[in-house]
N, C-alpha and C positions, 0 to 999 in steps of 0.2 A: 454383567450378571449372565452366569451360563449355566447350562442343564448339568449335573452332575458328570453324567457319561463324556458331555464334550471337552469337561475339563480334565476329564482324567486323562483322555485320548489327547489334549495338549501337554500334560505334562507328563506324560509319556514320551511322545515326541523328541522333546526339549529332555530326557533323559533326567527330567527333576520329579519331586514326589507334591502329591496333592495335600496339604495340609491345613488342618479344621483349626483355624485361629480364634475364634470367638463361636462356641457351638448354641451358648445363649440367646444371640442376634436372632431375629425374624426377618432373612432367609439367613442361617447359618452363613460366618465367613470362612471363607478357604484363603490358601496361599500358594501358588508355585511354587517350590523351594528345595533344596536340597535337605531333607531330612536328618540325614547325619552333622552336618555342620549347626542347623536350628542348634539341635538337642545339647551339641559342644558348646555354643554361646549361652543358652540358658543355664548352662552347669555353671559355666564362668561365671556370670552374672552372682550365680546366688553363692559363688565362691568367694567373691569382690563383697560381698557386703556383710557375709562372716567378719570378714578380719577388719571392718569398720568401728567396732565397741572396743573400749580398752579391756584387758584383759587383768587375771591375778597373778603375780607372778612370784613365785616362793622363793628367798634365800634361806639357810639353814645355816647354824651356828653353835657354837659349846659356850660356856661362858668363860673360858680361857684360851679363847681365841685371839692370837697375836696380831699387832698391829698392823704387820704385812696382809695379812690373810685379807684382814676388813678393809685396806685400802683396795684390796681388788675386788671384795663384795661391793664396798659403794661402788667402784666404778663399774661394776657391772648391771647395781641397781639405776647409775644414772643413764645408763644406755635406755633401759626398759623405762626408767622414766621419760626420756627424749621422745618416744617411739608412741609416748598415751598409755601406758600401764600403770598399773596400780604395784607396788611391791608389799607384800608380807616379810617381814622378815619373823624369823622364829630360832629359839634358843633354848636348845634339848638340854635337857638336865640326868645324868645318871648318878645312882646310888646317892653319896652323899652330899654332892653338888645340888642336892636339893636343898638343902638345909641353906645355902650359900647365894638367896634368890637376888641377890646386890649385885654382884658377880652379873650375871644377864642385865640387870638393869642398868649396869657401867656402859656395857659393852653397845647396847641398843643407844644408849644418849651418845655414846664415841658416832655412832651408824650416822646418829639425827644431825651434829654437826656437822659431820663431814659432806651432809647433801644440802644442809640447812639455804642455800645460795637456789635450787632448785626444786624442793620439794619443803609440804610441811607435814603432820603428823595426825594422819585423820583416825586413826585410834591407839591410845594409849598403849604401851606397857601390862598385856594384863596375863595371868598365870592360868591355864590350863591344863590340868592334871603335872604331867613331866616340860612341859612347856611354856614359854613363854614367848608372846607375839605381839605384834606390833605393825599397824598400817602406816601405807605412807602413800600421799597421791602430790602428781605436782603439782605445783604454784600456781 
C-alpha cells in the first residue's frame, strides 16, 4: 500500500500507467500497467463472449426452387448448424405464387429431410403476409 503521489512517481519510472482497478474498495485499488494494452484485452474479452450464444441465421427461397439450389442451401444450413446456430429458412411468394402456398411447403419438407440426420424442426411451416418460414435448431 502506497501514497498516491509515490505510485504515480513508480509508474512513471517503469514508463507504465497508474490504473484504478476496483474504485469501490476501502482504500481504492490501483494497478501498474500499460493502459493501452488493459483496454485492448478488455475489448477482447467482451468480444469473445459476443460470439458465445448461437445466433439466427436467414436462408431465402422461391417456391420453385430447384433441387440444385437447395442441396447448397442445406449444405450451407448444415455448416451454420455445426457452428450452434439456429437457421430460419424463408420462402417469398410473388404475385400469384401465392395462391400456390403447397409449392413452399414442398420445398421446406425437401429442406427438413435433407438435414433430418442433424437438425430438427423447432417451428413449423407458418405463412406470414408474402412469406413463409420455418425454424430449425440442432439435434
Amino acid at each position: 500500500m502506497f501514497p498516491r503521489d509515490e505510485a504515480l512517481r513508480m509508474a512513471q519510472d517503469q514508463g507504465l500507467d497508474l490504473v484504478e482497478v476496483a474504485a469501490d474498495a476501502r482504500p481504492p485499488v490501483c494497478r501498474i500497467l500499460d493502459f493501452g494494452k488493459y483496454k485492448y484485452e478488455e475489448k477482447k474479452k467482451t468480444r469473445g463472449r459476443k460470439k458465445g450464444g448461437s445466433q439466427m441465421k436467414e436462408l431465402r427461397m422461391r417456391p420453385k426452387t430447384e433441387e440444385g439450389d437447395l442441396l447448397t442451401k442445406a449444405k450451407r444450413a448444415r455448416e451454420f448448424l455445426e457452428d450452434g446456430d439456429k437457421v430460419m429458412f424463408t420462402v417469398l411468394f410473388r404475385g400469384r405464387e401465392l395462391s400456390r402456398q403447397d409449392l413452399g411447403t414442398d420445398v421446406l419438407k425437401r429442406i427438413v429431410t435433407m438435414l433430418e440426420d442433424v437438425a430438427k424442426v423447432e417451428r413449423p411451416p407458418l405463412m406470414e403476409g408474402r412469406r413463409m418460414s420455418m425454424t430449425i435448431a440442432r439435434k
